[in-house]
C-alpha atoms as one frame of an Amber mdcrd trajectory, in Angstrom:
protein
   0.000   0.000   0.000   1.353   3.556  -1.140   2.379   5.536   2.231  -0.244
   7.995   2.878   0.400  11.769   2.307  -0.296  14.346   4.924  -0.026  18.095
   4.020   2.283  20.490   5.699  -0.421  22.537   7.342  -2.729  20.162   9.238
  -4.127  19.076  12.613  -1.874  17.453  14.393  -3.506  15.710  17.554  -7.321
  14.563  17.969  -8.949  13.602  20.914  -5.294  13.800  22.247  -3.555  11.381
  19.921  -1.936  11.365  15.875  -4.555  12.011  13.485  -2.961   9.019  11.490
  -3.553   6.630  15.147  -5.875   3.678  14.646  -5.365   1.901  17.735  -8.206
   1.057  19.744  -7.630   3.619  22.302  -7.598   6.484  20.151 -10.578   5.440
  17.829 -12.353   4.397  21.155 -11.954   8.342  21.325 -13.069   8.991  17.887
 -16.394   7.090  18.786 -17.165   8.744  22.329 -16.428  12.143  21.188 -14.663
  12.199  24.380 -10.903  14.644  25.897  -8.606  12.215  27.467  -7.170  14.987
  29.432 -10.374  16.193  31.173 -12.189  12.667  31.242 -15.249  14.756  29.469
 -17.468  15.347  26.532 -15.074  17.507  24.036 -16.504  20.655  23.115 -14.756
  21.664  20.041 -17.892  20.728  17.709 -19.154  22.199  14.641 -21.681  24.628
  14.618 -24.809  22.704  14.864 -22.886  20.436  17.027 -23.761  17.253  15.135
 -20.142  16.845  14.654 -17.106  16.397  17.640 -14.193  17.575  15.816 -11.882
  16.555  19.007  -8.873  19.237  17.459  -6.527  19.399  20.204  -3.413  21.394
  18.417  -2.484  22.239  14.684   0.537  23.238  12.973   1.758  26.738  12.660
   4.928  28.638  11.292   6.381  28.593  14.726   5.864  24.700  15.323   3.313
  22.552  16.498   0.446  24.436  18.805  -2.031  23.786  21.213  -5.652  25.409
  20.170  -7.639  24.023  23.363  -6.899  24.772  26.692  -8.305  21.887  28.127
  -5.459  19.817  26.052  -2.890  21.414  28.927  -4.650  19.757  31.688  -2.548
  16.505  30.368  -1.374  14.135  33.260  -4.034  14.954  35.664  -3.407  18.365
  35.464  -0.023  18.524  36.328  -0.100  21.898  35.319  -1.872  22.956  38.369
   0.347  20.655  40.191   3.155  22.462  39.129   1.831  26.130  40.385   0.926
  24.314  43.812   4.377  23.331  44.667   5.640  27.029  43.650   3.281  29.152
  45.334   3.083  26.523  48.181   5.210  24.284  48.473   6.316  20.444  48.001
   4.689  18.907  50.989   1.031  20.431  50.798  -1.122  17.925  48.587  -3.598
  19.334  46.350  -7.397  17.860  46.252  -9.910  18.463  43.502 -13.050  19.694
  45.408 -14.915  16.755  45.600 -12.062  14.589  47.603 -11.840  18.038  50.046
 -15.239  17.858  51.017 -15.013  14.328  51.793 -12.572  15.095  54.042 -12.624
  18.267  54.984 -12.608  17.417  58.582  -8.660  16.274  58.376  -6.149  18.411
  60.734  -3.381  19.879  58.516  -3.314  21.598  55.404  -4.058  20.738  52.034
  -4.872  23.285  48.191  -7.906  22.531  47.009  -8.493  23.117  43.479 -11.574
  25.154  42.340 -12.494  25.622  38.195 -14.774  24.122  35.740 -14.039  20.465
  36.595 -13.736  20.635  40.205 -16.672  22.239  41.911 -17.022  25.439  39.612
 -15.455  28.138  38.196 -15.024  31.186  41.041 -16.690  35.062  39.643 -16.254
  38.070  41.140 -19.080  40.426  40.055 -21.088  40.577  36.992 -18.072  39.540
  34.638 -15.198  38.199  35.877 -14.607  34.553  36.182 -11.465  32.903  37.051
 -10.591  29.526  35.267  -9.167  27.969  38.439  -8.571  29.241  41.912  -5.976
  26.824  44.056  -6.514  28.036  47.681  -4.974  26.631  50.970  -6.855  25.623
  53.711  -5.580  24.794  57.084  -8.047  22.944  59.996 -11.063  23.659  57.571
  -9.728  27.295  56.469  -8.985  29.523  54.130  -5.301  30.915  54.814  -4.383
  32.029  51.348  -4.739  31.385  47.539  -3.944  32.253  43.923  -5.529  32.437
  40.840  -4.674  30.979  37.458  -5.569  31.705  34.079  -4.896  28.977  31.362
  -5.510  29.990  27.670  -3.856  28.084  24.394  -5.169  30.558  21.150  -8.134
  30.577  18.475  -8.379  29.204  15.266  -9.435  31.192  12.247 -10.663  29.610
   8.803 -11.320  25.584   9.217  -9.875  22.242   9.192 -13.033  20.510   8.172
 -11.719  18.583   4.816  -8.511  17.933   6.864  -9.880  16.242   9.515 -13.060
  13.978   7.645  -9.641  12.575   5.787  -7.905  12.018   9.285 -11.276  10.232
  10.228 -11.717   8.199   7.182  -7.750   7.675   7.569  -8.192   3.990   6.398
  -9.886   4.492   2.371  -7.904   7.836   1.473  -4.273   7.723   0.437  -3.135
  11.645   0.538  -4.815  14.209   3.114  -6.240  17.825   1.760  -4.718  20.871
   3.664  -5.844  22.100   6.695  -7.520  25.983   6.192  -7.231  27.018   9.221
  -5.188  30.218  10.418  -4.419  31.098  14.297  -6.464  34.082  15.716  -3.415
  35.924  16.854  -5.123  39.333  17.286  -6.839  38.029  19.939  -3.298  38.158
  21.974  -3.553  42.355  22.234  -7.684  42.639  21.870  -8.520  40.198  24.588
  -5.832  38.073  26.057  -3.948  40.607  27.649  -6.371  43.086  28.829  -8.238
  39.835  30.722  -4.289  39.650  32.430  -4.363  43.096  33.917  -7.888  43.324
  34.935  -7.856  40.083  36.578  -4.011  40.667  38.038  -5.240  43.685  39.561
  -8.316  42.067  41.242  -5.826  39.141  42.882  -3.411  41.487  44.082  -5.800
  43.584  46.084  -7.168  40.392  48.328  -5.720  39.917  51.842  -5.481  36.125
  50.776  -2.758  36.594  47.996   0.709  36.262  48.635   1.904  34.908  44.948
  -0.306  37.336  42.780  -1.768  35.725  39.348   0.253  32.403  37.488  -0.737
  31.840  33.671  -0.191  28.932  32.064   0.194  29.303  28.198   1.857  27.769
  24.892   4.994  28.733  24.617   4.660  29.479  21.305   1.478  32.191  22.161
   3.757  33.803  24.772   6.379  34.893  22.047   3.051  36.645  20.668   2.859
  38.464  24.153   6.533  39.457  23.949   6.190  40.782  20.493   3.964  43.325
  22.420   5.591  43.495  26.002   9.420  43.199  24.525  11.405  40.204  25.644
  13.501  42.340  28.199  10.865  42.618  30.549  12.454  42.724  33.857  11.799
  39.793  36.134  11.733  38.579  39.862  12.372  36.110  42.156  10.183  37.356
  44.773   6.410  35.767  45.121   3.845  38.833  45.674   0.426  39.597  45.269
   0.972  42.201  42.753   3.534  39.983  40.676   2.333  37.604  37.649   4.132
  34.136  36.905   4.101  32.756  33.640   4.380  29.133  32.667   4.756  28.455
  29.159   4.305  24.609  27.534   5.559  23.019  24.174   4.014  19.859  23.219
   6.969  17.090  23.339   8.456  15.138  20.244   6.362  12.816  18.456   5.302
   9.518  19.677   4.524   6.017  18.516   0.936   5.010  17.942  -1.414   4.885
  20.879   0.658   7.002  22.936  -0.171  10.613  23.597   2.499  13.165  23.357
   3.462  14.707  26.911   4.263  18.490  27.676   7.182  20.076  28.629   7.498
  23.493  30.585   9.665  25.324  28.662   9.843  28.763  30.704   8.647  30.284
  34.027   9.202  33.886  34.345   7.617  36.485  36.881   7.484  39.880  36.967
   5.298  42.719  38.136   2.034  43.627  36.970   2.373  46.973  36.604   5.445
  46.787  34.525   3.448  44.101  32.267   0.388  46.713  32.563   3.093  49.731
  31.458   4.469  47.453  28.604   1.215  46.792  26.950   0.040  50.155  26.818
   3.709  51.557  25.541   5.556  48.691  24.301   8.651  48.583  22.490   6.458
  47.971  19.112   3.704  50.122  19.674   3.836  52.161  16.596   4.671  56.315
  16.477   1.922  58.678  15.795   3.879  60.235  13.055   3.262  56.834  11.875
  -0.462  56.918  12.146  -0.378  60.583  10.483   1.295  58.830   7.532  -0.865
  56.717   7.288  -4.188  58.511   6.856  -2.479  61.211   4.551  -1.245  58.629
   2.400  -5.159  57.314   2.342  -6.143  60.598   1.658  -4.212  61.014  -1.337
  -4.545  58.117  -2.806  -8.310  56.545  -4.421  -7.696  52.902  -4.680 -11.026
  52.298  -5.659 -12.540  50.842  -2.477 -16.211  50.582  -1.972 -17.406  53.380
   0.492 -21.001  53.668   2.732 -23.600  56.104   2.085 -23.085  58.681   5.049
């Protein structure tokens, strides 16, 4: 049989595994419509949801890249793990909500995890809601917490024709290219404005010590330093008014039925008013006499473009 032929730009993991996997593990998936990482439903679907698409990351210029958020809650979320044993230490053990309550009761300490999966996502007001809060409670209290943010980045266009190949992966012979694109306007218009607001919420409670952690794709943070400059200056020192940054890369390929595993590439901190300062007067934040150039040159020039009645 003639080796099949995948495109450059395609999906590269659904329902957590190789498009090109047909063990029974991964097409187990395929049937369910179910995320290995969250134990759920998926909820990438199409629009009429008659269709689980299961996308977990695609390809990009910059390398392979995670496009759902719940793909970085991979090993039981370790992720959350991780931020435990930095903002609190080795020794506390961290519970998902349910397995607190049941033992709530037990003298010592323990971080219990609160989000979408594990009791429910914490708001403040009308319209802020924080994807996970890990708090520390000691004889049945709260002593302190922090707040965590995890985002991966949007998709624009589609990879429908790309993935019915991957699903019909055992009658086609070459796979169409993927259409999609990755949303990366979203990084200034709504990622990090969400940061700051939320940053500055955490580091006016009397619970917060560490400030605000985010957990990210590495490849999306170099996004956020095209706009914040990678000379930031850091810190070693946890506060509530500093923001730590853990950025993930998906790890090298794996044979079939396995699941690729994540590696933390970076972990950087700094303050949140010099990330608040950098956004609104970056290094690439463009002159005015730039934006004076601009609408002369518009001015003076009829390209022909369609204009509204006014």
């Amino acid at each position: 049989m003639d080796e099949l032929q995948e495109p450059n730009k395609r999906i590269v993991e659904i329902f957590g595994y190789s498009p090109t996997d047909k063990s029974r593990e991964c097409r187990a998936l395929w049937n369910l419509g179910a995320c290995p990482f969250i134990k759920r439903p998926c909820h990438k679907t199409n629009h009429d949801k008659s269709v689980v698409y299961g996308a977990c990351s695609v390809t990009t210029p910059y390398g392979d890249c995670v496009i759902c958020p719940n793909r970085l809650y991979a090993d039981g979320y370790k992720v959350l793990k991780e931020i435990s044993r930095d903002a609190f230490g080795d020794l506390i053990e961290m519970l998902a909500y349910g397995r607190y309550i049941d033992r709530r009761n037990v003298p010592g300490a323990c971080v219990v995890a609160l989000g979408m999966y594990s009791g429910k996502e914490v708001k403040a007001g009308r319209s802020l809601s924080m994807d996970w809060v890990l708090a520390k409670v000691e004889k049945g209290k709260l002593v302190e917490y922090v707040g965590v943010e995890v985002q991966s980045i949007d998709i624009t266009g589609n990879y429908r024709d790309n993935w019915y190949a991957y699903r019909d992966i055992g009658r086609v012979k070459k796979i169409p290219e993927s259409e999609h694109g990755l949303n990366w306007a979203n990084v200034h218009k709504r990622l990090i404005p969400q940061l700051i607001r939320k940053g500055k919420v955490y580091s006016g409670s009397k619970f917060v010590k560490s400030g605000l952690y985010f957990v990210v794709p590495d490849i999306v943070y170099r996004k956020f330093e095209e706009i914040i400059g990678t000379d930031i200056p850091t810190t070693d020192e946890m506060s509530p008014n500093v923001m730590t940054v853990h950025t993930y890369s998906l790890s090298e390929p794996v044979t079939e039925g396995r699941i690729r595993g994540l590696t933390l590439e970076r972990r950087i901190r700094f303050s949140l008013e010099e990330f608040s300062d950098r956004f609104i007067s970056g290094p690439n934040l463009p002159q005015s006499s730039e934006l004076d150039n601009a609408i002369q040159k518009l001015l003076e020039i009829h390209d022909g473009s369609e204009s509204i009645d006014i």
